[in-house]
C-alpha positions in Angstrom: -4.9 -50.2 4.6 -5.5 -47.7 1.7 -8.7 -48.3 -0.5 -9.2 -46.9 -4.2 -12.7 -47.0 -6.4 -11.0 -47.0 -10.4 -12.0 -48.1 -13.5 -10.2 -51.2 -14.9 -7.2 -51.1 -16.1 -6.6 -49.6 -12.7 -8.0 -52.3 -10.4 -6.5 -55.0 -12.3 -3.2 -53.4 -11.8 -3.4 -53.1 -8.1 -4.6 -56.6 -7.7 -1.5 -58.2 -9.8 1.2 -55.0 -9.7 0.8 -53.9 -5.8 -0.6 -57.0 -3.9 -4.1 -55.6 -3.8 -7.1 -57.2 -2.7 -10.7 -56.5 -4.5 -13.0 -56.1 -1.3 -16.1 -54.8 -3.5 -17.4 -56.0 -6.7 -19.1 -52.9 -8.0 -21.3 -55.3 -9.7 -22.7 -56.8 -6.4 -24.2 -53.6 -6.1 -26.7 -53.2 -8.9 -29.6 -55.3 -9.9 -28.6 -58.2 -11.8 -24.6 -57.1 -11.9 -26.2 -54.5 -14.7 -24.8 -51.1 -14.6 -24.2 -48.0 -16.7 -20.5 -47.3 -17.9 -21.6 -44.5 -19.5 -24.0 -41.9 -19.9 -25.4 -39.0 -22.3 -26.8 -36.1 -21.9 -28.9 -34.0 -24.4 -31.0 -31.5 -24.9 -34.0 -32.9 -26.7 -34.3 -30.2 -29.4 -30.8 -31.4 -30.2 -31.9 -35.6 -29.9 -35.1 -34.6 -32.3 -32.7 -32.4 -35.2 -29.7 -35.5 -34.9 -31.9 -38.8 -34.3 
């Protein structure tokens, strides 16, 4: 068995193009099936000068 952690389209793919099986929701994990997909990070001189 071979296991992979990717973003969608990826999963998806596996599932219908290469007989895969989901064996984690990552959303299982977090509180409320709430997470980040992205993040950004600033200085704060540079938040203050581009609000």
């Amino acid at each position: 068995m071979i296991g992979a952690w990717v973003p969608e389209p990826w999963g998806t793919k596996l599932e219908h193009e290469a007989n895969g099986k989901i064996l984690v929701d990552e959303r299982d994990l977090w509180p409320n099936g709430k997470f980040a997909t992205a993040l950004i990070v600033a200085r704060a001189d540079y938040l203050q000068n581009h609000p």
